[in-house]
Every structure is written in structure tokens, then in C-alpha cells.
C-alpha positions in Angstrom: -44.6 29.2 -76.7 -41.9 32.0 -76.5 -40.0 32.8 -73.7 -41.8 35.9 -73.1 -45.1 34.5 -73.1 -44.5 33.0 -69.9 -47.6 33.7 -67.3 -46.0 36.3 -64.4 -47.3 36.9 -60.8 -48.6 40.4 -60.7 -47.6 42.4 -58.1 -50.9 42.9 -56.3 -51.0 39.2 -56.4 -47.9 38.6 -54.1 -49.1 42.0 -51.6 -52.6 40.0 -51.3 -50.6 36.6 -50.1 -47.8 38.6 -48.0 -51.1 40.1 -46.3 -52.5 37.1 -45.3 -49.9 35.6 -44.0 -49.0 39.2 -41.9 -52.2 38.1 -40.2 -52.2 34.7 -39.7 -49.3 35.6 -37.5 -50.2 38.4 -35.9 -53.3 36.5 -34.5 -51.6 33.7 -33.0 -49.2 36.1 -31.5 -52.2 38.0 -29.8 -53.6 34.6 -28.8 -50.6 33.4 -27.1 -50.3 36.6 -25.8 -53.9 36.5 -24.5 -53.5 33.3 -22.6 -50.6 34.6 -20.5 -52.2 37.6 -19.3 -55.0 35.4 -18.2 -52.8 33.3 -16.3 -51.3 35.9 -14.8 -54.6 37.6 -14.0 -55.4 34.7 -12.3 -52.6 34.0 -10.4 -51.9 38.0 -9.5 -55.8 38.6 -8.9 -58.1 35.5 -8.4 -55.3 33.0 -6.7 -52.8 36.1 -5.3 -53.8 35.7 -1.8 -53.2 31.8 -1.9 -49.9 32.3 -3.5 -49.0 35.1 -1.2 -49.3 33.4 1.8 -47.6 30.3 0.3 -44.9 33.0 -0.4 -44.2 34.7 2.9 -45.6 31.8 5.6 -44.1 28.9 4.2 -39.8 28.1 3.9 -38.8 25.0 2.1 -35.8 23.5 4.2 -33.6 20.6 2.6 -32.9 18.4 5.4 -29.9 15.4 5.3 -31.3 12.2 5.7 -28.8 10.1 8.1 -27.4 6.7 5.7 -28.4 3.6 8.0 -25.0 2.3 9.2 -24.2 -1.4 8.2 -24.6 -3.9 10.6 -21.6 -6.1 12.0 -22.6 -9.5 12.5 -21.0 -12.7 13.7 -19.8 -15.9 11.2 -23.5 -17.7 11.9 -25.5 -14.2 10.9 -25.7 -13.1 14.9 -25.7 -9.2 15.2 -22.7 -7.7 17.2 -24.0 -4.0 16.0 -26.8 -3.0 14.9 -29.4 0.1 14.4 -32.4 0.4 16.8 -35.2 3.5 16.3 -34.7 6.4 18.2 -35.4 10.1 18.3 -33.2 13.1 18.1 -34.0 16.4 19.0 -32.9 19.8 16.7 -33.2 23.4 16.8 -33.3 26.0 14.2 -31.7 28.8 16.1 -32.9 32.0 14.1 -37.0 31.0 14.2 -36.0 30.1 17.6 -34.6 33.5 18.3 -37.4 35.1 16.1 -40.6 33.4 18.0 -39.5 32.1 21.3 -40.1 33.7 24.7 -38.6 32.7 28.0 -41.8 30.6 28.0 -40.0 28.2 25.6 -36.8 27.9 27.2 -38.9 26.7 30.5 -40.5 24.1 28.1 -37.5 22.8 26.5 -35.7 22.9 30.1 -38.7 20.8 32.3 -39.6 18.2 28.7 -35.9 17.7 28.5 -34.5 17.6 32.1 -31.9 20.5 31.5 -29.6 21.1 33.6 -28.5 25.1 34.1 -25.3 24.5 31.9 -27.5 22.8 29.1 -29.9 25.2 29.0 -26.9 28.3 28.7 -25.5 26.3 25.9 -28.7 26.7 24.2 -29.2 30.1 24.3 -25.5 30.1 23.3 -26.8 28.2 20.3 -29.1 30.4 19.8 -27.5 33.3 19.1 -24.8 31.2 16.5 -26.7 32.1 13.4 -25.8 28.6 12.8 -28.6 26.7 10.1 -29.3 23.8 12.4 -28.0 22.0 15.5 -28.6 18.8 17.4 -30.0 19.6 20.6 -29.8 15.8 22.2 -29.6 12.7 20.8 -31.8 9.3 21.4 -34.4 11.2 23.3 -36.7 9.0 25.5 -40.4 8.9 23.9 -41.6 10.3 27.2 -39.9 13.4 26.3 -40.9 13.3 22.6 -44.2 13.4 23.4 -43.9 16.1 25.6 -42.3 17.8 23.1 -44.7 17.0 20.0 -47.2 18.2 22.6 -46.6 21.7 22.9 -44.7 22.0 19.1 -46.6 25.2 18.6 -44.9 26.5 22.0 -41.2 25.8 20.8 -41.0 27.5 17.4 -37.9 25.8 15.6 -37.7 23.0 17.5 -37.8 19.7 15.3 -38.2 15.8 16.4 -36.6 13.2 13.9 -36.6 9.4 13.7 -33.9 8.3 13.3 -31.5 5.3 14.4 -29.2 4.8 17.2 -26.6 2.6 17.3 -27.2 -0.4 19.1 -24.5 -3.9 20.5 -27.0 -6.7 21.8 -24.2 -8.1 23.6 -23.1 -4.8 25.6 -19.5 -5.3 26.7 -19.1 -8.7 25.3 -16.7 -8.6 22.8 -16.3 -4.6 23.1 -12.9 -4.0 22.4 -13.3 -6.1 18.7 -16.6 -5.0 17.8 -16.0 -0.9 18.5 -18.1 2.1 19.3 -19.0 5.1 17.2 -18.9 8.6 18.2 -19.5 12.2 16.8 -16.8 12.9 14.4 -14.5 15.4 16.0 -14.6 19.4 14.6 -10.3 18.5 13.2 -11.3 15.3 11.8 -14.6 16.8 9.9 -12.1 19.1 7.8 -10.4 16.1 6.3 -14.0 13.7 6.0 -16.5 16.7 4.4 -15.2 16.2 1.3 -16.2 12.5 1.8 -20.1 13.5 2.9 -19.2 13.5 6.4 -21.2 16.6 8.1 -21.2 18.2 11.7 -22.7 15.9 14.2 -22.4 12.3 12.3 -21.2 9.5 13.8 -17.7 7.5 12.8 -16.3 4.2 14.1 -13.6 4.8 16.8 -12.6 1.3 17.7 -12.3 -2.1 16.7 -14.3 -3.0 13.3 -16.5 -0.1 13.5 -13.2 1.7 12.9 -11.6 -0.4 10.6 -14.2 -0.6 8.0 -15.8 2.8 8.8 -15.9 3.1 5.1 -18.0 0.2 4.0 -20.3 0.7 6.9 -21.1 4.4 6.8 -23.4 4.8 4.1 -24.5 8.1 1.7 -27.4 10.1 3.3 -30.2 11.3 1.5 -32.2 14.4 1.0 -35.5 15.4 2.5 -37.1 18.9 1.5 -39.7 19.8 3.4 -42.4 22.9 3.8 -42.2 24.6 6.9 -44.0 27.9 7.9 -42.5 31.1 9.5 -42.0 29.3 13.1 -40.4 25.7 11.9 -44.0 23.6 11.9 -43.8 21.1 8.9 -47.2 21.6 6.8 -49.1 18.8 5.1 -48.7 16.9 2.4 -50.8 18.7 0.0 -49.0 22.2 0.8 -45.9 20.3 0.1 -46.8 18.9 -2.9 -48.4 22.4 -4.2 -44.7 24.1 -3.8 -42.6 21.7 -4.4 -43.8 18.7 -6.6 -43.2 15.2 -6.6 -39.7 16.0 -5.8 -39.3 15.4 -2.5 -36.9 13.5 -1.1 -33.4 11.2 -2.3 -33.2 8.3 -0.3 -30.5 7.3 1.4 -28.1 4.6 1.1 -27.5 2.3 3.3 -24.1 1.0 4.5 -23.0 -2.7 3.8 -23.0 -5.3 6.6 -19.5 -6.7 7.7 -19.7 -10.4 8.4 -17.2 -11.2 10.9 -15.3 -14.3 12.0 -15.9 -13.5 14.9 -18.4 -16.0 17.4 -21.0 -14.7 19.4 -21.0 -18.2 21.5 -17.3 -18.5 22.2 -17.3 -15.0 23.3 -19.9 -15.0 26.1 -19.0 -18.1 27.2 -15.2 -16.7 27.6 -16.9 -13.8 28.8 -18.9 -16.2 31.7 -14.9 -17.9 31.9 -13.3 -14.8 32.6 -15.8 -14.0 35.8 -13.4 -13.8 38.6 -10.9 -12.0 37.0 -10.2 -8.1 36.7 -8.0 -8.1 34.0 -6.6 -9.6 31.2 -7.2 -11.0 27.2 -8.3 -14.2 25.5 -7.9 -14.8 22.1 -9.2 -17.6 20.4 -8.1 -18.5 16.6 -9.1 -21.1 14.2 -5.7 -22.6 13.1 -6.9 -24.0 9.8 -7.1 -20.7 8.3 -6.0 -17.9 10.7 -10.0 -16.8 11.8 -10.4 -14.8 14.8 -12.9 -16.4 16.9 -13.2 -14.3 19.8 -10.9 -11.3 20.7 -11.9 -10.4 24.0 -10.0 -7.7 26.8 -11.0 -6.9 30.5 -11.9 -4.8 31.9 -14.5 -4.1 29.5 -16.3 -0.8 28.3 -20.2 -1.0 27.6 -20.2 0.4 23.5 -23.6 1.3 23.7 -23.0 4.0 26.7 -20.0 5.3 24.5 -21.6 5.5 21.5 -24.6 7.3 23.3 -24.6 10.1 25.8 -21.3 9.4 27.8 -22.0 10.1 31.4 -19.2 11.7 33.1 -19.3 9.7 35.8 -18.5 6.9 33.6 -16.2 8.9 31.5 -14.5 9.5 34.8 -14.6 5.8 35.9 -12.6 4.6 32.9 -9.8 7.2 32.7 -9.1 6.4 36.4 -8.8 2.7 36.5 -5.9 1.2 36.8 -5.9 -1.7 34.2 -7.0 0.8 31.1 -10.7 -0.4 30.2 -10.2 1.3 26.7 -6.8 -0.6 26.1 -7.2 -3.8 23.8 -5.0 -6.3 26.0 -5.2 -8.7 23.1 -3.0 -6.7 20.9 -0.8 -5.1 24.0 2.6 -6.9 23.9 3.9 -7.9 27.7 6.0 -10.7 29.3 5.4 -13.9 28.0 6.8 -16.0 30.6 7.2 -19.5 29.7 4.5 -19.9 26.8 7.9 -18.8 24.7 9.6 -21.7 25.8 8.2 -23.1 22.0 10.9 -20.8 20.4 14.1 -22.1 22.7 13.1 -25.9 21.7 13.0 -25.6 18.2 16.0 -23.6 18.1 18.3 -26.2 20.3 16.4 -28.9 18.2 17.0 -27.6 14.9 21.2 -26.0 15.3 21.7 -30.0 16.9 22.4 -28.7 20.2 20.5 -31.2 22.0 18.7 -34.4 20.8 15.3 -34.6 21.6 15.8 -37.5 24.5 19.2 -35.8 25.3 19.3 -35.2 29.2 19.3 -32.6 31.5 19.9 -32.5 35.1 17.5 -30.1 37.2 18.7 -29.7 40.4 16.3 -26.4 41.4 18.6 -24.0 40.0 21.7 -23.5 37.5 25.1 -21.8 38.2 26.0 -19.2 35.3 28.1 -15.7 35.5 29.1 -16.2 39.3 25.2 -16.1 40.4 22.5 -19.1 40.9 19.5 -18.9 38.3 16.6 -20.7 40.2 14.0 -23.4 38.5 10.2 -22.4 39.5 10.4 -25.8 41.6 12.9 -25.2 44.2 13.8 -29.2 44.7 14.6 -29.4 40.9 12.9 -32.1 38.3 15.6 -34.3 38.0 16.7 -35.9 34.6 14.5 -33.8 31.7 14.1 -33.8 28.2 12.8 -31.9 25.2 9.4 -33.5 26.2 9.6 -33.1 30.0 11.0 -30.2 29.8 7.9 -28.6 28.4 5.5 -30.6 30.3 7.1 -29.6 33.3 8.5 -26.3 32.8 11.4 -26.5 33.7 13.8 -23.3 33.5 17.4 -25.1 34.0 16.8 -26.9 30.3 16.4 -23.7 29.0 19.1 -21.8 30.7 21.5 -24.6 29.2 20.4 -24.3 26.1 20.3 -20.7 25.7 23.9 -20.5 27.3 24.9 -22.9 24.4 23.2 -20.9 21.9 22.9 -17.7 22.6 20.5 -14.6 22.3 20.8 -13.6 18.2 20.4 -17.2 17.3 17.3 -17.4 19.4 15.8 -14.1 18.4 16.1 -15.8 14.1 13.6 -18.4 15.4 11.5 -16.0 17.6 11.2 -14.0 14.3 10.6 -16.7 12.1 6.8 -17.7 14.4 5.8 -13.9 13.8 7.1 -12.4 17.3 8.5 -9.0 17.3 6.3 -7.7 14.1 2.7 -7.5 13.7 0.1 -10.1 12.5 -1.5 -7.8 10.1 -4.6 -7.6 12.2 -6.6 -4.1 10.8 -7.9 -3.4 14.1 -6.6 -1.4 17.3 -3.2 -0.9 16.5 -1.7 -3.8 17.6 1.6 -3.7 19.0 4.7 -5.4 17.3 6.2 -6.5 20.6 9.9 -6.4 21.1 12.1 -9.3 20.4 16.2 -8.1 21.6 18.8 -9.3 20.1 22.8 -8.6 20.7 22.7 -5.5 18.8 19.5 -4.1 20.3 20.8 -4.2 24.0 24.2 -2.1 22.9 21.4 0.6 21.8 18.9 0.7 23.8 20.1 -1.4 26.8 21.2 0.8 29.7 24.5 -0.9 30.3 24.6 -2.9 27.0 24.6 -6.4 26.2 25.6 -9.6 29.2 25.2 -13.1 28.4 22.7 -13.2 31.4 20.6 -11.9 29.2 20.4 -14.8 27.1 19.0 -16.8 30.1 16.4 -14.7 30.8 15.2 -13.9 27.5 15.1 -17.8 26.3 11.8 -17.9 29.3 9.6 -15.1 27.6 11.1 -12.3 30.5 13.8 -9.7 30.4 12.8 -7.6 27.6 11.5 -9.8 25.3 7.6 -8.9 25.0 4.8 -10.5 23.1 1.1 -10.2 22.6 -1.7 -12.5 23.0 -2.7 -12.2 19.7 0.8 -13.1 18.2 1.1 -16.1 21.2 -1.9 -17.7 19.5 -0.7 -17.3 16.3 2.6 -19.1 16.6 1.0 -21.9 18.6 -1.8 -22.1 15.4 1.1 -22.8 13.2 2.4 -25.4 15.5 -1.2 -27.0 15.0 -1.7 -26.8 11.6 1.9 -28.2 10.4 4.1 -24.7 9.8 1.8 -21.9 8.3 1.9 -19.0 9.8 -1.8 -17.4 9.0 -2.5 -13.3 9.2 -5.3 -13.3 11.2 -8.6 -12.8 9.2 -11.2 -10.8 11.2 -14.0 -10.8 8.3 -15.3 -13.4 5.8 -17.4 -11.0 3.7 -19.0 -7.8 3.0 -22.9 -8.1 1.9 -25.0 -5.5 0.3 -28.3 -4.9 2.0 -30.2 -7.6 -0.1 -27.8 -9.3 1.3 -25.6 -10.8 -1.9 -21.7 -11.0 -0.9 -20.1 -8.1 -2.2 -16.7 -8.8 -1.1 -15.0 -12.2 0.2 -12.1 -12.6 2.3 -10.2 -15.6 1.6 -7.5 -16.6 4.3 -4.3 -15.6 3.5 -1.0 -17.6 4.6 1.4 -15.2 6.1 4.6 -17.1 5.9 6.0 -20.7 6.0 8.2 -20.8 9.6 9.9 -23.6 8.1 9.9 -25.9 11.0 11.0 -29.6 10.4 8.8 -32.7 11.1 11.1 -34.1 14.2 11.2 -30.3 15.6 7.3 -30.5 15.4 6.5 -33.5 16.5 8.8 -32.8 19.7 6.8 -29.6 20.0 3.6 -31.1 20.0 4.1 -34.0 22.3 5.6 -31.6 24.7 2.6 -29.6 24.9 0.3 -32.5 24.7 2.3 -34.0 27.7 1.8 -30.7 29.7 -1.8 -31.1 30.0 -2.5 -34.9 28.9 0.0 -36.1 30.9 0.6 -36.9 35.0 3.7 -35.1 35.0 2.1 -31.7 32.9 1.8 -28.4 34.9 -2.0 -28.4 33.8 -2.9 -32.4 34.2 -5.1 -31.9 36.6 -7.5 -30.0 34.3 -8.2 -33.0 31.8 -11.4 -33.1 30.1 -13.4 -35.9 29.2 -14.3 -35.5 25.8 -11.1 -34.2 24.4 -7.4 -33.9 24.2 -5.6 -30.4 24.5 -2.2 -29.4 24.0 -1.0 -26.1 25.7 1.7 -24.7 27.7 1.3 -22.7 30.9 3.4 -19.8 31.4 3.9 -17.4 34.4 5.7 -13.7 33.7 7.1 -12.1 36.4 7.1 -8.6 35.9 9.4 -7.2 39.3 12.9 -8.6 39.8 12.7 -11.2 42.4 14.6 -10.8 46.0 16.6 -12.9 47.8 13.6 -14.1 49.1 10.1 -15.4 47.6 7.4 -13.8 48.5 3.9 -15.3 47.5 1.6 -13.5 44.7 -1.1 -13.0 46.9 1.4 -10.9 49.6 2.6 -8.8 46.9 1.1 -5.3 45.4 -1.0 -5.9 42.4 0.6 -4.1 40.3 3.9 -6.5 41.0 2.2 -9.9 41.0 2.9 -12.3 38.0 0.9 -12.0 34.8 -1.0 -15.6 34.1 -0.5 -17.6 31.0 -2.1 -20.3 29.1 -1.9 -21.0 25.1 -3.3 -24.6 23.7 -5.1 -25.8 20.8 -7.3 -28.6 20.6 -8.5 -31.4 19.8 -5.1 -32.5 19.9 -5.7 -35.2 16.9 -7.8 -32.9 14.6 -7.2 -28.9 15.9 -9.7 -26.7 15.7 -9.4 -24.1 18.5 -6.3 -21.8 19.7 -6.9 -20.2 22.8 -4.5 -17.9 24.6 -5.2 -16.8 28.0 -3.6 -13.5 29.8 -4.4 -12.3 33.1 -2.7 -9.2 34.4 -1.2 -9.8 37.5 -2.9 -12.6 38.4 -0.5 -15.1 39.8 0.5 -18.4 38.3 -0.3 -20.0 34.4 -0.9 -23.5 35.7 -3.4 -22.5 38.7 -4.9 -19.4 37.1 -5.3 -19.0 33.0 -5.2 -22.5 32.6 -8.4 -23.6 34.2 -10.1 -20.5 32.5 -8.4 -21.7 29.2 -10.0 -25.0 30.2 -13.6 -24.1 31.0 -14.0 -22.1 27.3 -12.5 -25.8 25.8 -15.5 -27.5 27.5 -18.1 -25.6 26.8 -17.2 -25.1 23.6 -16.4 -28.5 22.0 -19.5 -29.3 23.3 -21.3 -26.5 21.9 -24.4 -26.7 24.6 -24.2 -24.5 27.0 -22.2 -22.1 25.0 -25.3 -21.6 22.7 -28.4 -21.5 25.8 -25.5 -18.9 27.4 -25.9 -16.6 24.2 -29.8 -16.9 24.3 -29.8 -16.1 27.6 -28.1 -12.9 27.0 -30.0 -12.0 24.2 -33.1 -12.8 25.8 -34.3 -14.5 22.3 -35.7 -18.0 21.4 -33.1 -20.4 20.6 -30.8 -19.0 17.5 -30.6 -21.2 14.5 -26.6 -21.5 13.0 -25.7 -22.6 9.5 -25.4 -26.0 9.1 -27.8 -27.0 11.9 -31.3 -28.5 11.6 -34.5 -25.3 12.8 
């Protein structure tokens, strides 16, 4: 077949085709079109009404979801914070302005218990033009249901569950545990950008500080239907406007296990009845774990983490003895707890032997003045030993006459005194540990060798914490390791898996000798083990304790003694005791400070004595906690139900 005989489309053929596919097209076009203007028929003319009042009666509101806060919990799971349910009250100032009467402001002022300055502060509120604000928080349910009462009366005013922070063991263990507050209007412009929002709450002391972070949580989002005066609809009405969509939970904030031990601390608590003021600090000195880190007076966290009253407010700023000061981290006087330091240093430079001799006639001629001995009639021939057991100053004036203040101030440095233990909580205090150099700065007529005498028994200028006391006597316990102290073991999720362990951490070697030790440690066995000790006649039963007692004067004494109890408070002696035990196998640390208490021997040391008891035995210590938690008795890991 030729090329041209080729069969050829016509051109009414390809117009017919064209055609029908014109309208094929044009039909589904129409229908499409068809089924919109049905639908909007419907919804303009059959369901208008519905959707108008849907449209102009109902507001969707977004409303943050508070993160529950972590929990802080002791080393055997007990909770030292924790959330309980409360309510919290909040206004929407501009349906508020819109709908109320005076009507409302009498309800809101009778179901809440306003006082005239509340009540202006709400009308100031008011008229903010502010989106939302927190009327009150942790509303009793009497007035919730007052309020949920008459709802339809106070347009704009919403209740909310939510949780309140909660410390089972009130002012036990205040100052280590914390308080939260509302985070301030300066700090907010720094923590927005962090999810932080007006009114939340942030850790102002302690471990509720410290780890603020880990314990705060991410909040979540609620969005809610609301009509024209703040009333939440149903859920049907919410579901019609907005979907399933509703709401983004929250996350919740990680627990902090502590080291911390509920026991220990009520029973120190229970130890430290008859005294106004002061610290304990107890340390394990096989790894450097805070026990119990407790300072008096006391503060109740749950008032300051609620609605402060200001007669409490009041109350703290005026006493005397600082109830929001953390005396365990607070560097004063040691007094003769810093004895350790002076008879290492003489031991280790050679300047004395350990059974090399001293004669203790009461007092000790140096720079054309008598330096007395606490025991006016003098102890007679002492030791390296005795001299610790029985205190006695002349040893130590010899020796630090021989050696002098710099040399002394090495060793002092070398147990951790005059810098920090790397504790994270309430800036602890570094102490002050003077040297030569230091008094021909800051020393108003520079640097005597009297100075040396004084600072070689803990007084002068020479200042230490509690915290840092039970540290360097931890390291005489556990053979020369230095530990930081270690305030949490873990961080756990809220399915409770670890998230985050802290393994104990060795600060520093203080490179102390075996002889220098072993004197050590028999001295400070002998002051409570033996006759002859300054606390012998507080021996337990069950157990052997090594410790020191130590008595700081803080006033320059006359020419005459004049007894604590006759002086001002404010000028008595501040009470020592620091001891480990058992002596063989040390498990415990405990330093005792009472402000201006009186004597270390008659005053810390049988406090110091009674947490030893009960706590080695572990009996009453544990019915003591139940007691205050008014629960059944508490299981603890590693104990049989």
C-alpha cells in the first residue's frame, strides 16, 4: 500500500470526540459545583442559626496546663516534697468587667473572705486588660463550692485543680529540702524563654533550688469552649468546634532521690529540742553522703510555699538567729574541734613525738601576757593523745609558737577549710582560714605572733562551717579521702527508671600519714571512750564513738570569768561536737553547732550523743518518723515487709 493511501481522521471526526469530552467536563464541573452550594445552603439556611450562635456565644480559650513538679524523696523512697490536690481560683478581667455588677464583687468578697485591700486589688485587676490572672491560690473546698455555686453570678471567674506543693515533714529538714515560690516579675524576663510564665512557681532554697530544672516540668495545653460570660460548655459543644484536638498533656518533672534520711533527721530534729539555735550535719564517710543537713531555728516550707502570712513574714525577718539562714553552711568559730589540724601539723614537721610531753600548768606565758588553759588548775603532763582527750590549750599554744601561723594554715587547707565542699545547695560559705599575709591586708594592725596562738584553737579569725567540720573529720574516718559532699544518688523519670546516677566523687587525697592518723584517731576515741575524755561521761552501750568537743568563744574574755549563763546571748560561747562512729567500722559523721549555747562537752555533745543512740539502733528513729507522718510503719530497702 502507498504512502498516500493511508486511512486519515476526518475532520468532523476529531470535532465529534473534542465535543464529548467538552462535556464530560463540564458536567462534573457543574456537579461539584452543585454539591457546594448545597452545603452551603445548608449550613447558611437550614444549620445558620446553630452555627451562629456557636459563632457569637461561644470563645475558645487555650489554657496552660501547670507540669506536675518532681517529687524529692529521701535514700529509702520517703517523700520530703511532694504535690497534694488543690484549687486555684482565676479571673478573666474583661468578661468580668463586661458582665459583673457590684453583686459579684459582694460574692467574690463574702465566698472568699476578702479583705478591703483584696477586693481593691481586684477591681484594679479588673480594669488591666490583662488575659487572665490568679486570684488566690489553694483555695479551701468550702469556698470552691461556694463559688461553683453561684458560677452563673461571677461571669469570668474560673476554679482549677490543680496541685500545691506539699513537705510531709513541715520544718524537718527545711533548710535542705527548700520551698518554692512565684517566680519574681525580673526573674520571669530571663526564665520565659524557658516556658516559665507569670505566676508559676520556682525552687528558692535548698534542692528545690538546686535542681529547679529537673523538677519543673513542661506544661501542657488545654483549649476549651467558653460562652460570652466565661462558663465552660459540654463536651459535645467542644467537640463540635474544636475536634478531637483538645488538649497536650503535660510533662511531668523528674523526682530527685536524695541522700538525704528522713529517720536521722527527725530524730536530730527530736535531739535538738531544747535548743534555739544552731546546725547538725551528719555525713556518711565512706562516700561523702549527706545524711541529714539540718539548721534551727527552722521555717515551715509549706507556709512559704503557700500564702505567707505577714505575721509570719514578720516573725522571721525579726528574729534574732536568722530562721532563713542555713547554719550548716555558715562558717563561725570553731573552737577546739580544729585542734585536729595543729596535731597533725606538729606531728608531721617533727615538732613533737606523739608521747613527747607537755607540762599544763593552767595557763602559758607568751609575748609578756598569760594565755590561760580552759581548766584553770592545769592538766599536768600531756601528750598528742591527752592533749585531745582533754583539751588542753597549753599543748597547742606550744606548738603553734614552734610552728607558726602559715605552716598551720598549709594543713588547715589541705582537710578542705577555707574553700567550699562543692555542696550545690545554699551558698555555702568558704570560711576564712588567715595566714601571715592575710593579717598585713586585712588585719587592722597587721600580723603578731599572738595570733598564731589563738588561731591554732579554731578562734581569732579563723572561721569554719559545720558542713566542712564534718568533712575533715569523715576523712579522718575513712583513711585520708576527702569526699565532696553528694546530696543526690539519682534522678528517676516518672515510671520511675534512673535517669541519672550520682556516683561519689573523691575531692582530694589530704595526704595524712598512718602514725599522724592513728594519733588522731586514738585522741578522739580517748575523748569520749576514755575516763580522762571531755565527753566520757556520755558513753553508750552498744557502740564506740570518736569525737572532739569544742567550745568557741565569740567576745574577748576580761580579766575576769564570767559564766555563760550570766552573759548576754548574743556573747555566750557557741557549742561544739564533731565524732564518727562506730569507731572500728565508721559509718556516721555528726557535727553539732549550737549558737551561743555554752560549753561543747556539756551541751552539743550529749545532743551529738542522743542522734548516735537512736540511730545505730535504728528503733526509735523509725516509730519517730511514723509518728510524724502519721502513717503505718514505712518499709526501707533491704528490710523484710
Amino acid at each position: 500500500m502507498a504512502l498516500g493511501d493511508l486511512p486519515t481522521r476526518g475532520r468532523h471526526g476529531e470535532l465529534a470526540e473534542y465535543g464529548a469530552r467538552y462535556g464530560w467536563t463540564l458536567a462534573i464541573v457543574l456537579v461539584a459545583f452543585g454539591i457546594i452550594a448545597l452545603r452551603l445552603w445548608q449550613i447558611q439556611v437550614i444549620e445558620g442559626e446553630r452555627y451562629y450562635r456557636a459563632a457569637t456565644e461561644n470563645i475558645i480559650r487555650q489554657v496552660e496546663v501547670s507540669a506536675p513538679r518532681g517529687r524529692i524523696l529521701d535514700r529509702y523512697g520517703v517523700a520530703l516534697a511532694e504535690n497534694r490536690p488543690s484549687f486555684d481560683v482565676y479571673m478573666v478581667p474583661h468578661i468580668f468587667r463586661r458582665h459583673a455588677d457590684e453583686e459579684a464583687y459582694a460574692l467574690l468578697k463574702r465566698y472568699m473572705n476578702l479583705s478591703e485591700a483584696e477586693l481593691a486589688r481586684i477591681r484594679g485587676m479588673v480594669e488591666s486588660n490583662r488575659g487572665e490572672v490568679l486570684l488566690r491560690r489553694d483555695v479551701p473546698r468550702l469556698e470552691v463550692a461556694r463559688l461553683e455555686e453561684d458560677r452563673l453570678r461571677l461571669p469570668g471567674i474560673e476554679v482549677r485543680a490543680t496541685a500545691h506543693r506539699h513537705y510531709p515533714l513541715h520544718h524537718v529538714g527545711g533548710h535542705a529540702v527548700g520551698f518554692v515560690a512565684e517566680v519574681g516579675r525580673d526573674e520571669l524576663r530571663n526564665l520565659r524563654a524557658y516556658g516559665y510564665r507569670s505566676g508559676d512557681r520556682v525552687g528558692r532554697m535548698g534542692l528545690e533550688s538546686a535542681f529547679e530544672e529537673v523538677l519543673h516540668g513542661s506544661p501542657g495545653l488545654d483549649r476549651v469552649v467558653v460562652d460570652a460570660r466565661g462558663n465552660r460548655q459540654g463536651e459535645s459543644q467542644t467537640r463540635f468546634l474544636i475536634g478531637e484536638y483538645q488538649r497536650i498533656e503535660p510533662v511531668a518533672g523528674r523526682d530527685v532521690v536524695s541522700t538525704l534520711d528522713a529517720d536521722l533527721m527527725v530524730i536530730i530534729d527530736e535531739a535538738m529540742r531544747r535548743y534555739a539555735a544552731g546546725a547538725v550535719v551528719a555525713v556518711d564517710p565512706r562516700d561523702g553522703s549527706v545524711r541529714g543537713l539540718y539548721s534551727k531555728p527552722h521555717f515551715n516550707p509549706n507556709a512559704w510555699s503557700g500564702r505567707l502570712s505577714a505575721m509570719e513574714k514578720m516573725r522571721s525577718d525579726n528574729d534574732p538567729f536568722k530562721p532563713m539562714l542555713d547554719k550548716s553552711v555558715n562558717a563561725y568559730f570553731p573552737g577546739s574541734v580544729y585542734k585536729i589540724v595543729g596535731t597533725w601539723a606538729a606531728l608531721h614537721d617533727g615538732i613533737y613525738e606523739p608521747h613527747d610531753e607537755v607540762d599544763c600548768p593552767g595557763y602559758y606565758h607568751f609575748g609578756g601576757r598569760r594565755w590561760r588553759c580552759h581548766k584553770r588548775g592545769g592538766h599536768g603532763d600531756v601528750d598528742a593523745y591527752t592533749s585531745m582527750a582533754l583539751s588542753c590549750d597549753v599543748y597547742f599554744y606550744k606548738l603553734a609558737e614552734e610552728m607558726g601561723m602559715d605552716r598551720m594554715a598549709e594543713f588547715a587547707r589541705r582537710f578542705g577549710f577555707g574553700e567550699r565542699t562543692g555542696l550545690p545547695i545554699n551558698h555555702e560559705s568558704a570560711g576564712r582560714i588567715p595566714d601571715t599575709e592575710w593579717y598585713r591586708q586585712y588585719g587592722p594592725d597587721g600580723y603578731t605572733r599572738g595570733m598564731d596562738l589563738n588561731s591554732v584553737l579554731g578562734q581569732g579569725d579563723t572561721l569554719t562551717t559545720p558542713l566542712q567540720v564534718a568533712m575533715a573529720y569523715a576523712a579522718i574516718a575513712n583513711g585520708g579521702d576527702l569526699y565532696y559532699p553528694r546530696m543526690v544518688e539519682e534522678i528517676r523519670n516518672q515510671s520511675g527508671d534512673v535517669v541519672f546516677a550520682y556516683e561519689p566523687r573523691v575531692r582530694k587525697k589530704v595526704g595524712i600519714d598512718a602514725e599522724s592518723l592513728e594519733v588522731l584517731r586514738r585522741g578522739l576515741w580517748m575523748g569520749v571512750e576514755d575516763d580522762i575524755g571531755t565527753a566520757s561521761r556520755l558513753r553508750l552501750d552498744h557502740a564506740e564513738v570518736a569525737g572532739k568537743t569544742g567550745t568557741a568563744q565569740v567576745a574577748k574574755l576580761g580579766a575576769v570569768r564570767v559564766a555563760n549563763s550570766d552573759k548576754e546571748i548574743r556573747l555566750r560561747d557557741h557549742a561544739w561536737f564533731a565524732a564518727y562512729a562506730p569507731y572500728d567500722d565508721p559509718e556516721l559523721v555528726l557535727v553539732v553547732f549550737l549558737e551561743h549555747a555554752g560549753h561543747g562537752g556539756a551541751e552539743a555533745a550529749p545532743v551529738a550523743m542522743e542522734i548516735f543512740d537512736r540511730y545505730l539502733t535504728r528503733k526509735q528513729g523509725f516509730d519517730a518518723l511514723e509518728v510524724r507522718l502519721g502513717s503505718a510503719p514505712l518499709e526501707r530497702a533491704g528490710e523484710a515487709p
